[in-house]
N, C-alpha and C positions, 0 to 999 in steps of 0.2 A: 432165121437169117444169120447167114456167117459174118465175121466183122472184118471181111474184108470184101473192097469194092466186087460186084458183080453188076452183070451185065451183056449183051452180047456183043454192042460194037464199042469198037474203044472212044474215048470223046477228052477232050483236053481238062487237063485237070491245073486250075492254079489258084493259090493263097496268093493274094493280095495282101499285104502286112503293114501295116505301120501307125505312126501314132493316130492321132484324132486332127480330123481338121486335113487330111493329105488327099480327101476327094474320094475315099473308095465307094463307099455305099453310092454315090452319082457315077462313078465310071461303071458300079454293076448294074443299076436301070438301064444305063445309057448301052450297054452292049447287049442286057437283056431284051430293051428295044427293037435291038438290029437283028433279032432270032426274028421265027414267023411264032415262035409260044415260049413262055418264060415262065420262070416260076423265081420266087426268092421269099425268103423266112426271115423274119425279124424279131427282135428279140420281144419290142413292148407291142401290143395292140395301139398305141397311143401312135408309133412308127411306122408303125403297118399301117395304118388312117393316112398319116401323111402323104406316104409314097402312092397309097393308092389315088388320093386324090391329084397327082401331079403327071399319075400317069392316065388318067380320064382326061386331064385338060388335053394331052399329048396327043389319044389315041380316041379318046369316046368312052362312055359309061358301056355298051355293048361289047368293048374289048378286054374289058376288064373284071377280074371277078377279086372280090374280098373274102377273106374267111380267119375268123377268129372266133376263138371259144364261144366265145358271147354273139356275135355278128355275121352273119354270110352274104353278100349282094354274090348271088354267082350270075350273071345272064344266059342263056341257050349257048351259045357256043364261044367261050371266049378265051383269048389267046395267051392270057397273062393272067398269073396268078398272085396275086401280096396276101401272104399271110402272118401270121406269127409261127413260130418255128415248132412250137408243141404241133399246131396245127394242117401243117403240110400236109397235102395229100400227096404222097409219093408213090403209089400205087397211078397216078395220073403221068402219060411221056410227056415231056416238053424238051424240045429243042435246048435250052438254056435253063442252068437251076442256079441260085445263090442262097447261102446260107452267111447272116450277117451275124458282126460278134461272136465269133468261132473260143475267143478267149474263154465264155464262158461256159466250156466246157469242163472248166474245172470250179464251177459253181455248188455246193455241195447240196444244195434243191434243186438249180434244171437241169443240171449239167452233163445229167447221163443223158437226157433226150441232144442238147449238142453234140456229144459225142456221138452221136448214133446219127447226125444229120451227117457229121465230117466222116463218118466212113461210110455208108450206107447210102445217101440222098447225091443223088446225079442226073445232068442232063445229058442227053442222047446226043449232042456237040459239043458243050462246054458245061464246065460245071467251076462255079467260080466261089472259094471260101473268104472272107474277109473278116479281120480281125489285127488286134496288135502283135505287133515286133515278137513281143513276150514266145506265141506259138510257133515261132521257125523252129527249132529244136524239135520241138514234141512234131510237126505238122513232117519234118525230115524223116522221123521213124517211122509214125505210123501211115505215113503215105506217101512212100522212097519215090515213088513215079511222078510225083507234082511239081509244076514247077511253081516257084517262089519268086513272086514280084515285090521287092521293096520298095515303099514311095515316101517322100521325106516330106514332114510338115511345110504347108507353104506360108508359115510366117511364124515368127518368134513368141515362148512363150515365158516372161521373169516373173521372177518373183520381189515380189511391191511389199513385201513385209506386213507387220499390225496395223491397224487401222479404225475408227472407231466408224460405230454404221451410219452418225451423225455426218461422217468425211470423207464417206465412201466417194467415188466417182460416178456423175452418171454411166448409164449405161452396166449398171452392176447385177451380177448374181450372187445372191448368197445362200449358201447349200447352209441346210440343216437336216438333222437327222430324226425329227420327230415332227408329227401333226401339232401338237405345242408350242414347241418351240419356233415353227415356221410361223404360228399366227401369232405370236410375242413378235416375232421383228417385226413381220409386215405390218404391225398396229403401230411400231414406233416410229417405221419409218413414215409411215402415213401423214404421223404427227409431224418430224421434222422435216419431210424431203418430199412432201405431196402425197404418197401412193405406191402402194406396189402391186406389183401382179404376181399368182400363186400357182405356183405347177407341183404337184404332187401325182405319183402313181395312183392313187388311188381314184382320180379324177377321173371323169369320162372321156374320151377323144373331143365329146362336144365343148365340155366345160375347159378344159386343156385348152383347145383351140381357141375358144373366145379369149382365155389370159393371156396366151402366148400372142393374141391380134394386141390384144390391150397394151401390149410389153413393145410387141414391134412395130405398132403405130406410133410411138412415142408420144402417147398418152400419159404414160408412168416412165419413171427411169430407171426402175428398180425391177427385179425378179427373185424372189425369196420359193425357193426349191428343195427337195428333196435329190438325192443321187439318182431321181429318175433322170435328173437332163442330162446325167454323164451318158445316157445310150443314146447316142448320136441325132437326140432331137436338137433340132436346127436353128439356132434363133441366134442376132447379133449384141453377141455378146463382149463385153471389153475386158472387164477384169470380174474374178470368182472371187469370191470370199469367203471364207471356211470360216462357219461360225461353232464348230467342233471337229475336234477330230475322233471321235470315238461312236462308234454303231451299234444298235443289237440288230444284230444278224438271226432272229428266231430260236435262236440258242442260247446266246452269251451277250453283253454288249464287251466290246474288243477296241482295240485301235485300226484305224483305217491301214488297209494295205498300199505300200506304193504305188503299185500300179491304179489302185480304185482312185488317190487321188490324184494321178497322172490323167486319169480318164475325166474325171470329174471337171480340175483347173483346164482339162483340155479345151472347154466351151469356148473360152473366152479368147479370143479374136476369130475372123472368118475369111477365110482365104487369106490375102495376099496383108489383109489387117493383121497387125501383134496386136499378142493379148499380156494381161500381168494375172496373176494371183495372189491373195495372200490370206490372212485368217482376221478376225473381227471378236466382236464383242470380246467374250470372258473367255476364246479359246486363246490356250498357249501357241506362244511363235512357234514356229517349226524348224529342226533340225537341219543344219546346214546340209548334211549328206541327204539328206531327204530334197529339200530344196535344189540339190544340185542333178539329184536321178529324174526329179520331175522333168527340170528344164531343160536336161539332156536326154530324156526319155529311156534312161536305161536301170530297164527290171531285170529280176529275177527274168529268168525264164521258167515257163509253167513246166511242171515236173511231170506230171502224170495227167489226165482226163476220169472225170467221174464215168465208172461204166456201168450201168444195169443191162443185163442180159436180156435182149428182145425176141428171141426166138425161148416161149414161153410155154408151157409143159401143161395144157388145158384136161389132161387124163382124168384128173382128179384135184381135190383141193388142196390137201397136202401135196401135190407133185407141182402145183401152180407155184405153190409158198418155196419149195426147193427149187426150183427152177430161176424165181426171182431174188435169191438170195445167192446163187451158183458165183464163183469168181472167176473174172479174167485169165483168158489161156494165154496171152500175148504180153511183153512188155509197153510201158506207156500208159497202160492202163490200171486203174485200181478201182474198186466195187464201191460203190455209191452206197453212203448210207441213208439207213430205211427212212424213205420219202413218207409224204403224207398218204399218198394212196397205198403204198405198203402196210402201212401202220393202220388205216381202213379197215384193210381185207383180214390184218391179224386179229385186230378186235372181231370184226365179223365174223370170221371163221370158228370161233369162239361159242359161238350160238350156236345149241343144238338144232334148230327148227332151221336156220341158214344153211348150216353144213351138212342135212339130210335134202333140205332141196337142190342140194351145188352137186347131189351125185348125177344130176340129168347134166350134162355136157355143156347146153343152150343156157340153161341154167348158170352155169358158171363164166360161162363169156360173158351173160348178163352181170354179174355180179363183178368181175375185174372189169367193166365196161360203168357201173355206176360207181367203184372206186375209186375211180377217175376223175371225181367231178371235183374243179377248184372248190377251197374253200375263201369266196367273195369277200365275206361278212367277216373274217377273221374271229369267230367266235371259237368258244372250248372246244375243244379236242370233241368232249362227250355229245354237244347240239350237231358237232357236223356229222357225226359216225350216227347219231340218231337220224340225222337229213339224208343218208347216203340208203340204209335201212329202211326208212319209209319208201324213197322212190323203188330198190330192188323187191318189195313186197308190192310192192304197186305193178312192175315190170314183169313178174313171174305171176300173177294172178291171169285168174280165166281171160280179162280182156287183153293183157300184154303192154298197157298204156296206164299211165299216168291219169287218174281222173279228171276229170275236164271242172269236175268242182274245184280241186285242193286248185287247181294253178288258178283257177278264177276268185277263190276267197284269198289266196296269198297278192295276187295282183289287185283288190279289191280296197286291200289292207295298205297298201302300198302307193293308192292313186289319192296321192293326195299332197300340195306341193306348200304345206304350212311348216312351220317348225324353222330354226334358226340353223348352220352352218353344219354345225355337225352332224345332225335330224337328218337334213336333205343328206349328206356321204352315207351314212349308215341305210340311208334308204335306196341308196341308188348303187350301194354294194349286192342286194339283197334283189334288187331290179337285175343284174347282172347275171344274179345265181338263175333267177326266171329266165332270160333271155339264153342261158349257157343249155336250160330243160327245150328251151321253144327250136335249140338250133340242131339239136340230135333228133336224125333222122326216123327215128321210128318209137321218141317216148310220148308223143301226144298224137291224139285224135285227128288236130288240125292244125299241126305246125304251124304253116303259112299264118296262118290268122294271129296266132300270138308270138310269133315274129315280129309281125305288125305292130301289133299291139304293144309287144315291151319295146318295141324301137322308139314307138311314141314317146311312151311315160318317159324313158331316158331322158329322151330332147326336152322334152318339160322339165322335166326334175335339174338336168345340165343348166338349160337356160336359169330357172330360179336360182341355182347354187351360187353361177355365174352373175347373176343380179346381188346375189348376200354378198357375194367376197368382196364386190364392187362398194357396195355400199359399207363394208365394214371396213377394209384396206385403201381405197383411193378417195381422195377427197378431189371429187372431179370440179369445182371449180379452183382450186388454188390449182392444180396439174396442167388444168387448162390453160391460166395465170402462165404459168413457170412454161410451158411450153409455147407458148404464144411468143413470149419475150426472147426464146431463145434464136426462133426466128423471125425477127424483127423487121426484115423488109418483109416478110407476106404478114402479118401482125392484123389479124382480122376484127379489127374495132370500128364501132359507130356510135354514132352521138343521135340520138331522137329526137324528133320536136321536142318532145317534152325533157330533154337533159336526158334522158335517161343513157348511160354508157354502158355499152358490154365488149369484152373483150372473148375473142374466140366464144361466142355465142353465151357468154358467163357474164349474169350482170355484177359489175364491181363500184357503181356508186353513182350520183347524178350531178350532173352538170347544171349551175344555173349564175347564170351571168359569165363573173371571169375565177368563179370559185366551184370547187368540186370539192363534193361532201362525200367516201370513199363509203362504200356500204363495211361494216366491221365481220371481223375474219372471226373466226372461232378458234384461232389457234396465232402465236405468233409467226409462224410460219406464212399463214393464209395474211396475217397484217402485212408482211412485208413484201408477199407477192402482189397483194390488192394496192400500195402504194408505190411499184417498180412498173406494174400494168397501168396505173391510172396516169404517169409520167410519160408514159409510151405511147398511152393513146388519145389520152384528151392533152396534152402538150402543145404540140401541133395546132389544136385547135384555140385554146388559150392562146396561143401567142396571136394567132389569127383575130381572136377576138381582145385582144388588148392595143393592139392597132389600128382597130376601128373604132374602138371608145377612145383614144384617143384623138382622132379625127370629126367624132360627133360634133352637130351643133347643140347649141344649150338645149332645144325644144327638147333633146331626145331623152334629157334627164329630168327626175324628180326628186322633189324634197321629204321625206313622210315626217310626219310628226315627231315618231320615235329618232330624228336624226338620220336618215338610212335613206343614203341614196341609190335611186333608182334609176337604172339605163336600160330604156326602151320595156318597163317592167318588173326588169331582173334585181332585185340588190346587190348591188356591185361595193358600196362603199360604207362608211359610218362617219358623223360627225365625230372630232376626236380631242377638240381643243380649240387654243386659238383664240381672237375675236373674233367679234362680227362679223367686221368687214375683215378679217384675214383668219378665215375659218383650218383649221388642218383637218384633214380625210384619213382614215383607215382604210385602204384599198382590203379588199376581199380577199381571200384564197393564200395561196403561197406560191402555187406552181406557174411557171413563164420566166423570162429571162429578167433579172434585176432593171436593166434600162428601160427594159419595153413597160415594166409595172410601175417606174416610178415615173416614166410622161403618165401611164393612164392614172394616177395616182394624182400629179398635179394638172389633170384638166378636169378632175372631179372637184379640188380645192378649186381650181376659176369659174368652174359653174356655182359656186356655194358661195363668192364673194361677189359674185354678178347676178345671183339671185339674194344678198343683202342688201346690194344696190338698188336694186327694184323693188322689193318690198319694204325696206328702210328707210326711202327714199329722204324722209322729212332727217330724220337723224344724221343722215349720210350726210344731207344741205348743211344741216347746223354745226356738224365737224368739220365742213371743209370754210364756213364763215368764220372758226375759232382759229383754225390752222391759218388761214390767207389775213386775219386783224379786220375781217371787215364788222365783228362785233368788237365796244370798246367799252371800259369801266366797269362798273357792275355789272352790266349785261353779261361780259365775258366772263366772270367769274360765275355765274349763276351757267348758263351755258356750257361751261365744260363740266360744272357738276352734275349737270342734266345728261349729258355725254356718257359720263365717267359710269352713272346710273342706270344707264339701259335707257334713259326717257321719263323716268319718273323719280321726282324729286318733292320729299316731305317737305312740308312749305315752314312749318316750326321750327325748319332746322335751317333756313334761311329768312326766318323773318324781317331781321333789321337790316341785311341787303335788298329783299324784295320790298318794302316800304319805302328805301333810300333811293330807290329807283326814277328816274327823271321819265317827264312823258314821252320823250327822243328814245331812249332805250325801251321802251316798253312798246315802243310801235316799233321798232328792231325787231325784239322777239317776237312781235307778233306776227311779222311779215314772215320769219322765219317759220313758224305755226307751233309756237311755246303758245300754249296757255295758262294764265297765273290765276289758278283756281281758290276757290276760298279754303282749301287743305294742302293743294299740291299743285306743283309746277311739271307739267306733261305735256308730251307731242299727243292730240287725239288719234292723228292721223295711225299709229302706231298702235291704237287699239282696236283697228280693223281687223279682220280675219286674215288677211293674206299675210300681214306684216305679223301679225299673230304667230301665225302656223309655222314661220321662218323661227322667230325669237324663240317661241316654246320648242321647236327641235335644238337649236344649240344649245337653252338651258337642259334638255333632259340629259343632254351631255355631262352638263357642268355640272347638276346636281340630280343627279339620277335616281337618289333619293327620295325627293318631295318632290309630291306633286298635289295641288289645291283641291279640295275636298267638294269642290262643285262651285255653283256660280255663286255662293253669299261668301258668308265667311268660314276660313281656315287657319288649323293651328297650325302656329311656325313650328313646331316639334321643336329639337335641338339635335344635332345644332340647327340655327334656322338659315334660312336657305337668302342667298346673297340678293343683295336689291336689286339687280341684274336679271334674276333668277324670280325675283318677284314683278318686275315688271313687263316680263314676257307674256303673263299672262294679265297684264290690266292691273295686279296687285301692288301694295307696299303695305307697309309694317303699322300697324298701331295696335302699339301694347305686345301682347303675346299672341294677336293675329294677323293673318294679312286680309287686307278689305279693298276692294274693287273701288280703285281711284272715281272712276264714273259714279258710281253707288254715292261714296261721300259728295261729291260736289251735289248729286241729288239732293244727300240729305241736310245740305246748306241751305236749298231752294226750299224746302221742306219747311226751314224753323225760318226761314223769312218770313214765307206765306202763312206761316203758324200764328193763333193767336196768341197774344202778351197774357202774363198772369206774374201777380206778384215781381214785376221787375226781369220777366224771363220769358222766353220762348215754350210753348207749351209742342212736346211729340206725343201729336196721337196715335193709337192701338193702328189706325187707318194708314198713317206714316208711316209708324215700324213695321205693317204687314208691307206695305209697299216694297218695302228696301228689302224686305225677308230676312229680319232679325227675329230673333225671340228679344221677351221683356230681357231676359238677362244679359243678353248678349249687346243690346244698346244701349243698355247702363254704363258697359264697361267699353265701349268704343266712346260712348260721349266724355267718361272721366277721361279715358287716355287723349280725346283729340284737345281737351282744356276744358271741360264745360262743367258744372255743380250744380247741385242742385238749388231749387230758391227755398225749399224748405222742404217740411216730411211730410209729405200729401197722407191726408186721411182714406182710407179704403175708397175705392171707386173715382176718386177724384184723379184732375189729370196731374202730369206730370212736368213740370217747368224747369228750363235749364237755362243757365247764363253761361256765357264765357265769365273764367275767373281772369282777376289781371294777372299783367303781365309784367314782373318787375324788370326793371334797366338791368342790366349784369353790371354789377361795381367792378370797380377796373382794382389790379392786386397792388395789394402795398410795396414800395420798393422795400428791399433789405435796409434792417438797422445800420449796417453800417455804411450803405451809401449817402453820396450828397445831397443825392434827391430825396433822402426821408424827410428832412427838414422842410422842405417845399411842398411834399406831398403831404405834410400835419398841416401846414396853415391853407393848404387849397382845400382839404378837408375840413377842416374844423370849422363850425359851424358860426354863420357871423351873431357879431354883439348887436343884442336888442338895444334900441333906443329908449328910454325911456318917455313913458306917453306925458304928455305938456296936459295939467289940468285946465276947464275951460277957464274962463276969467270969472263967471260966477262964483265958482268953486275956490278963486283963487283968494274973491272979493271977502 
């Protein structure tokens, strides 16, 4: 084939030019549309997937045929062609032809099959090449008759300078140049910014396409890529971020050419949207002059096109190898160096047992026909030239096919979707290599079937890959979180009977009462979305519900033991201080509006003072007869010390006011329900349960510490816990324990009805079992309540106790040098004895 257009009827010829982002590849579907048969060449199979799926929605799966290395959907007769540009069938007419990406004909690996599409590949009306600005020069010489359409980006694109990947913007891509280094950021960014999604060439269309769903669902906000997304895949994207500038290119690694990242920052905005670019992580800023060709899109212009010579000299094998090494007769063009399939056939040729069967003609088409075959796997030089070897001994043997075992133990080997992130790509490289054997027409027995068959594995193997990167890259509920919030009027939360809250289907903590307990994040990131989400969505209902609890009537609450009040169930509050009767509440939670939390805050405090009222009731009387004077003299001083005491008052410690007591005041207290017991002065009424259950919740407040060791006796520990504190629970203090007020008056009644012995009250083993003391333990309650023994009982005998006396308390001396010490010596000082009068007997 000569390198210049051929054909018999003339048909329009035009380059479309310009930068990225100017509409070309949609204005060539869209014209290839309006043909009755099309054809157009793309540069990725990942491109070629797209297009052809947009034009099945347009036209039908029947109108439409696919074909790529790996891939064929052809139907019976159909009118449009999407391939990749290796794989054009151009031996096929069509009214309309487009070759996409024409730049990279100066590709120094595909770039001669480009060249050889831009002179050679035409439709029979139109034939339409697209590519950037860069090819007017070159596209003027080597094709004077075309015309050239310029189309200008439809929207701006700056440069945004450094940036760290922690500050990027949503909506970001950031191009890296290794499998490595893509899954370093995507892990970081996962940490700090939810998730990313990963598009790499090496992906499958399927796996591709689920990231790029994941990316433009705004799922994730981020896209961490390879230069595959500079070939005109389509995604909205806002600003690029070069996280290096330097490539291996299969040779060398280099510094990026302008154009590449002209192509590359091109992604970012779409249509009528501006986009920015700039560079990230540890790559250096970029060069003002560089920054200013991008944003003005002005390259080089391409110099020449890679050519390899297509009309190939099949005589012989050395004349095949001269043939493909022959140079350009024309200017524009210059000789492509040796491709991988070149470098194939030289090895190959190389083997005498090859180059004695390459004299049959058929033989040697066969042999530059399995030369051809990508290398998927990206493995040595030496495994793929061994893979290319096996199939032409397989090809040239008596049956002419590929054994139906080898592709059945290599898919055998391969069906199986274990192994972590790298496993599954290296296996689905290797799926491809099969799938590139099942789609050439004449190397297997049953094509058809393992077509099938590897199209499957793929979809399998995709899917899985596409479930790892998910799982390793996105942390789909904090993304869920962060996406939720960002559209906040459709903010998809609910609250369950049971509290339980989830936001956009993600449970983030539970609700119960007017407090929400946030489930914990695994990352700070995830803390601070699960606390932005939990504000967003149970808020609302918080405030809802802190308007109704303040509205309740008292029924709706309760008191628990532990202090902890509960509304309709829920615990909403905590005892926190205070007295009694003016208790303070700890309202629950944090979230709701400050006013709305401190009514519901102070109607928890009037239900806790209005259930003091009611269970306190005798207490509550006797403070408001101290307050109002209607107790008077001693009464009232005993009385407020009863008060002051919670209800229970050591009677030793008021003896000579309780003795001074007149019958008037004792029928006071009585009416008021004091009882003046023979140890203690106590409300009974107050050693009910209900009036109980109240006192002991605000002491577990006040001493949180102690609590009574069961119903006899307990140690005070230290420090010991406030008489307040001990009479909540029926207690007060003797000695170093506290003993059940009731219990003592018992054991008053005890040593009345006890018989006498030696001047004493005898407690029997029957008494002490009663009270539930041990011998030890009533020993030392009866020394501390005042009582001795009458003597040292001999084994077996019982045991008899007296009250000791009680001396008067002598009043203090005044100071020597006051005037009352003189007064206070002679009212002290003992009077003068009379002398006794002898009788008169005595006297006689």
């Amino acid at each position: 084939m000569s390198d210049r257009p051929t054909g018999a009827a003339p048909s329009r010829l035009v380059a479309v030019l310009g930068p990225t982002n100017t509409g070309k590849t949609h204005l060539a579907v869209e014209r290839m549309l309006g043909h009755a048969s099309g054809m157009i060449g793309l540069p990725l199979r990942l491109l070629a997937r797209e297009v052809y799926d947009r034009i099945v929605k347009a036209r039908g799966p029947r109108a439409v045929a696919l074909i790529t290395g790996e891939e064929k959907i052809i139907p019976p007769r159909p009118q449009y062609f999407v391939c990749t540009v290796e794989a054009m069938p151009l031996s096929r007419e069509v009214e309309f032809l487009a070759v996409d990406e024409i730049q990279l004909c100066a590709d120094p690996e595909r770039g001669h099959v480009f060249t050889h599409r831009l002179l050679h590949a035409r439709g029979k009306s139109e034939t339409m090449l697209l590519g950037a600005s860069t090819m007017a020069p070159l596209v003027r010489r080597l094709l004077p008759h075309a015309e050239i359409v310029s189309r200008e980006r439809f929207s701006e694109l700056t440069y945004s300078g450094p940036k760290k990947l922690t500050r990027l913007p949503r909506r970001s891509a950031v191009v890296a140049f290794s499998a490595d280094q893509v899954y370093a950021i995507a892990e970081l960014i996962r940490r700090q910014r939810g998730g990313a999604a990963v598009v790499m060439g090496s992906l499958s269309p399927r796996t591709r396409n689920a990231q790029v769903a994941l990316y433009q669902s705004g799922e994730v906000d981020f896209l961490v890529a390879t230069d595959a997304i500079g070939m005109g895949l389509n995604m909205d994207v806002d600003h690029v971020a070069f996280a290096g500038l330097r490539k291996f290119d299969g040779r060398r690694t280099r510094w990026l050419y302008p154009q590449e990242i002209g192509q590359i920052a091109g992604r970012a905005g779409r249509y009528r949207k501006d986009g920015t670019f700039g560079v990230t992580g540890e790559c250096e800023d970029m060069d003002p002059d560089l920054v200013e060709a991008v944003q003005q899109h002005h390259f080089e212009p391409v110099a020449a096109a890679e050519w390899r010579n297509a009309a190939l000299d099949f005589a012989s094998l050395p004349a095949l190898m001269r043939s493909l090494a022959a140079p350009p007769q024309r200017e524009g063009l210059k000789l492509a160096a040796e491709s991988l399939d070149e470098m194939t056939l030289r090895q190959l040729a190389a083997d005498p047992e090859i180059a004695a069967r390459c004299r049959d003609r058929s033989a040697l088409f066969r042999l530059w026909d399995v030369c051809q075959t990508p290398d998927f796997r990206k493995t040595a030089t030496e495994d793929h030239v061994r893979l290319v070897r096996d199939f032409f001994g397989h090809l040239t043997s008596r049956t002419h096919r590929i054994p139906e075992d080898w592709i059945a133990r290599q898919y055998e080997w391969l069906d199986r979707t274990d192994g972590e992130i790298d496993a599954l790509a290296g296996r689905l490289a290797s799926v491809r290599t099969l799938a590139y054997v099942a789609n050439r027409p004449d190397w297997l027995a049953d094509p058809a079937n393992w077509q099938g068959k590897t199209r499957a594995l793929e979809d399998r193997l995709s899917d899985t890959l596409h479930e790892k990167l998910m799982a390793r890259f996105v942390d789909r509920r904090t993304s869920a979180l962060m996406r939720g919030l960002r559209v906040r009027e459709d903010l998809l939360a609910g609250v369950a009977a049971d509290g339980v809250v989830t936001v956009e289907g993600q449970y983030v903590g539970k609700l119960s009462g007017v407090s929400f307990e946030a489930a914990q994040g695994a990352s700070l990131l995830e803390e601070k979305a699960l606390r932005a989400a939990a504000t967003a969505a149970v808020g609302p209902e918080i405030a809802r519900r802190l308007g109704r609890l303040a509205a309740e009537p008292d029924e709706a609450f309760a008191l628990a033991p532990d202090g902890t009040v509960l509304w309709r169930g829920d615990a909403v509050g905590v005892l926190s201080g205070g007295t009694l009767f003016a208790p303070r509440v700890r309202l629950f939670g944090e979230l709701g509006a400050g006013p709305a939390r401190e009514r519901a805050q102070r109607r928890l405090e009037a239900f806790a003072a209005a259930e003091a009222d009611r269970r306190l009731k005798p207490l509550r009387r006797l403070e408001s007869a101290v307050s109002e004077g209607r107790i008077k003299g001693l009464a009232r001083g005993l009385a407020y010390r009863l008060i002051e005491q919670g209800g229970v008052l050591d009677r030793s410690a008021v003896r000579a006011e309780a003795k001074a007591l007149s019958q008037v005041e004792r029928r006071t207290l009585k009416s008021l329900g004091v009882k003046l017991g023979a140890f203690s002065l106590y409300l009974p009424a107050l050693l009910k349960p209900p009036a109980q259950a109240y006192a002991q919740a605000f002491a577990a407040q006040a001493s949180p510490q102690w609590r009574p060791a069961g119903a006899g006796l307990s140690s005070l520990g230290d420090p010991a816990p406030s008489a307040q504190t001990l009479a909540a629970y029926g207690l007060r203090a003797v000695g170093p324990v506290a003993a059940p007020v009731e219990g003592l008056e018992r054991l008053d009644a005890l040593l009345r009805a006890a018989p006498k012995l030696a001047g004493g009250q005898v407690l029997s083993d029957q008494a002490r079992e009663e009270l539930g003391w041990s011998e030890a333990e009533a020993g030392a309650v009866m020394r501390n309540l005042g009582f001795a023994r009458t003597g040292r009982p001999k084994a077996g005998e019982p045991v008899a106790w007296r009250r000791r006396g009680i001396a008067e308390p002598r009043p203090a001396k005044p100071p020597t040098h006051s005037p009352f010490a003189a007064l206070a010596a002679l009212k002290t000082a003992p009077p003068r004895r009379r002398p006794r009068r002898k009788p008169k007997a005595a006297r006689a």
